[in-house]
SESEDREN-744662 format. One line per 10 residues: for each residue z, y, x of C-alpha. Coordinates in pm, 1 decimal, always signed. Each point is the difference from the previous one (the first is absolute). Layout:
! SESEDREN-744662
Z,Y,X; ...
This chain:
! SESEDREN-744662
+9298.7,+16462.5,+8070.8; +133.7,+326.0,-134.4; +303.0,-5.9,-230.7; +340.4,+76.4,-40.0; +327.1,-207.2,-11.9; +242.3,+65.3,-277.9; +307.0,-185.3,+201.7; +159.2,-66.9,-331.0; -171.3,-286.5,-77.7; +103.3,-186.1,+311.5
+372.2,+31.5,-117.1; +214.1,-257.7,-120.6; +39.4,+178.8,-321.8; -325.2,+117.8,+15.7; -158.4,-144.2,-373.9; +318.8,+43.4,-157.9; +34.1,+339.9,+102.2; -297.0,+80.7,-220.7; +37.7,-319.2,-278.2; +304.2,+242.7,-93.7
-254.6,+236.2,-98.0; -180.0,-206.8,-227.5; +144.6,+44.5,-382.1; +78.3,-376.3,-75.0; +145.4,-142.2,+321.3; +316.2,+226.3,-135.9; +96.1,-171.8,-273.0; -56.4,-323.5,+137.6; +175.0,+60.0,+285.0; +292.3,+103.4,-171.5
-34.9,-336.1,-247.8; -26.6,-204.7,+322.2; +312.6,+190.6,+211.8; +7.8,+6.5,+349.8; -187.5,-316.8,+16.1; -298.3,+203.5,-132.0; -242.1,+83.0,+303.9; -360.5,+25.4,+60.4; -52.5,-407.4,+61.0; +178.7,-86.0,-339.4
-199.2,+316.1,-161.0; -309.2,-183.8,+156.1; +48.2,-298.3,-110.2; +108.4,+104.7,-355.7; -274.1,+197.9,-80.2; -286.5,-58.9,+210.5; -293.2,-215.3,-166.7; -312.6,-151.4,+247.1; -262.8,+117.4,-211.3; +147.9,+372.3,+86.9
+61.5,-44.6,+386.4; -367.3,-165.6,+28.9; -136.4,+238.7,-209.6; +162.7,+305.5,+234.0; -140.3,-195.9,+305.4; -306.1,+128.1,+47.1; +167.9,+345.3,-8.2; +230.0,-85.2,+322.6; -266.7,-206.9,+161.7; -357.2,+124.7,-97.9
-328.0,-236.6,+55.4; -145.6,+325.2,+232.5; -367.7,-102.8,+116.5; -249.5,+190.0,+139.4; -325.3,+94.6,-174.7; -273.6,+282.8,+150.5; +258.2,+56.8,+280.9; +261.0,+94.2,-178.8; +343.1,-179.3,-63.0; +72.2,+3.8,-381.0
+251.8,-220.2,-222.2; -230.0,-256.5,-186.1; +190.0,+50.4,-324.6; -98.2,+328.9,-34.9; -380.7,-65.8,+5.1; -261.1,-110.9,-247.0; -89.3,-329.6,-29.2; -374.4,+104.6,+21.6; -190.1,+267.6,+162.0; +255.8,+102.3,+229.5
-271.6,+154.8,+235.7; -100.9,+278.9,-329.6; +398.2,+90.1,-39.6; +49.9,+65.3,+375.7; -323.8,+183.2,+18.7; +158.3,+214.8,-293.9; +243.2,+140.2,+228.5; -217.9,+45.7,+249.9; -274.2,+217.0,-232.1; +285.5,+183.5,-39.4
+78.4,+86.3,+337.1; +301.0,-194.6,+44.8; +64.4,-136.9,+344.0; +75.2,-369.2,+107.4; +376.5,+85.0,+31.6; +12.1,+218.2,-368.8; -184.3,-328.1,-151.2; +278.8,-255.0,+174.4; +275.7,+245.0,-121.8; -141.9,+22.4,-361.7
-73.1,-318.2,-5.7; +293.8,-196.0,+121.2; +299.4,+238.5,-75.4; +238.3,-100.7,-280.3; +253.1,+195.5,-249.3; +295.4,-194.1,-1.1; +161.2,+82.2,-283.2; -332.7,-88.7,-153.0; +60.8,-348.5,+127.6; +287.5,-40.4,-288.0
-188.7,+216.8,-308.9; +158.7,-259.8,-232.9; +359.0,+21.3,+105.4; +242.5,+156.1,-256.2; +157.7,+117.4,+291.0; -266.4,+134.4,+178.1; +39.3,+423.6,-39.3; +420.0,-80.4,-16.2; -67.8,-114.4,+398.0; +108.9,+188.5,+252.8
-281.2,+157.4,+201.5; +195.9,-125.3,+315.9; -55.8,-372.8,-145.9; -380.7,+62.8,-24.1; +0.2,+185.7,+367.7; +157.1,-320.3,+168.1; -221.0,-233.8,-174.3; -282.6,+226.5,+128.3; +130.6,+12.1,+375.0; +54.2,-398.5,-41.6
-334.6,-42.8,-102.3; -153.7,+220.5,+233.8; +223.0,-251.9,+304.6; -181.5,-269.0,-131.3; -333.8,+140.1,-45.8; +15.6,+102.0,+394.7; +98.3,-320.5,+69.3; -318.6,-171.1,-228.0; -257.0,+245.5,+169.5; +136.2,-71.2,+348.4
-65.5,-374.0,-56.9; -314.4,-13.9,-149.1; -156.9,+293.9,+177.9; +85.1,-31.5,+411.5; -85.0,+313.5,+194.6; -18.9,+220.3,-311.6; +233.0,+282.6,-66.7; +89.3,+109.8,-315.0; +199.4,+296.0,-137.1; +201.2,-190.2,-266.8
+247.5,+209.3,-184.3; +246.2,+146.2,-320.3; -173.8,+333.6,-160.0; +212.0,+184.5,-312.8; +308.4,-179.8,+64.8; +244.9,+233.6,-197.2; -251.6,-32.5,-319.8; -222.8,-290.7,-24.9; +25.2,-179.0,+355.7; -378.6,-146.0,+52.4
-89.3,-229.4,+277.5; -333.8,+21.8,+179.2; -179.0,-96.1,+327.8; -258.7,+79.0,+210.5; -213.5,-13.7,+316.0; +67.0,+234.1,+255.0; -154.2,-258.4,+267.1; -256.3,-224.7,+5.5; -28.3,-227.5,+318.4; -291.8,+45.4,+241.2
């Protein structure tokens, strides 16, 4: 499994580091005081609907289809034989299709958030490298013997999480 390892999320301060970032832990960090860290901020704010709806995100339904490892979610329901074979009359290989098809803008994840464009890019580049963790780990266990190149592309603009096949086992 290729990929990098942005240390900084294994620290103790890790989230917060980067919560600090977001526009309106601030304010409600400085209504709370010191008692105001990332599990109160959690468990202020956070609603289930959002954490199961960004679930999918962090731990995608990957399944393989024509040989190729591709996120469920980002398939037609039907005919999903005629929208690979679209890629392929255009010359695209299996590992451009499993890119293209799989990869995620995360700052698209949140195109609803007041906040969104008053983010820090940093915010948006460790959700990415989070993501991208968990993804490995996903692939890893549903795919045994397969190696993937799993990965962060345009992290100082638009941070965009993809995956693919670099080996297939034999």
């Amino acid at each position: 499994m290729k990929m990098t390892h942005d240390s900084s999320r294994d620290e103790p301060n890790g989230v917060a580091r980067y919560l600090a970032l977001v526009p309106d832990f601030q304010p409600w960090r400085e209504r709370r005081g010191d008692s105001g860290d990332w599990r109160g901020y959690q468990a202020y704010v956070a609603r289930v609907g959002h954490v199961l709806a960004v679930l999918p995100y962090l731990w995608p339904p990957f399944v393989e289809i024509e040989g190729l490892v591709l996120n469920r979610d980002h398939l037609p329901r039907e005919d999903r034989h005629a929208y690979l074979q679209q890629f392929r009359d255009r010359g695209a290989s299996d590992g451009e299709i499993e890119y293209i098809v799989n990869h995620v803008h995360v700052p698209d994840m949140f195109l609803n958030d007041p906040d969104r464009d008053a983010v820090d890019a940093a915010v948006y580049t460790f959700f990415a490298g989070v993501m991208a963790e968990m993804w490995a780990h996903r692939l890893r266990s549903l795919f045994p013997g397969r190696e993937f190149a799993v990965g962060v592309a345009d992290e100082e603009s638009a941070p965009q999480v993809y995956v693919y096949t670099l080996a297939r086992p034999t």
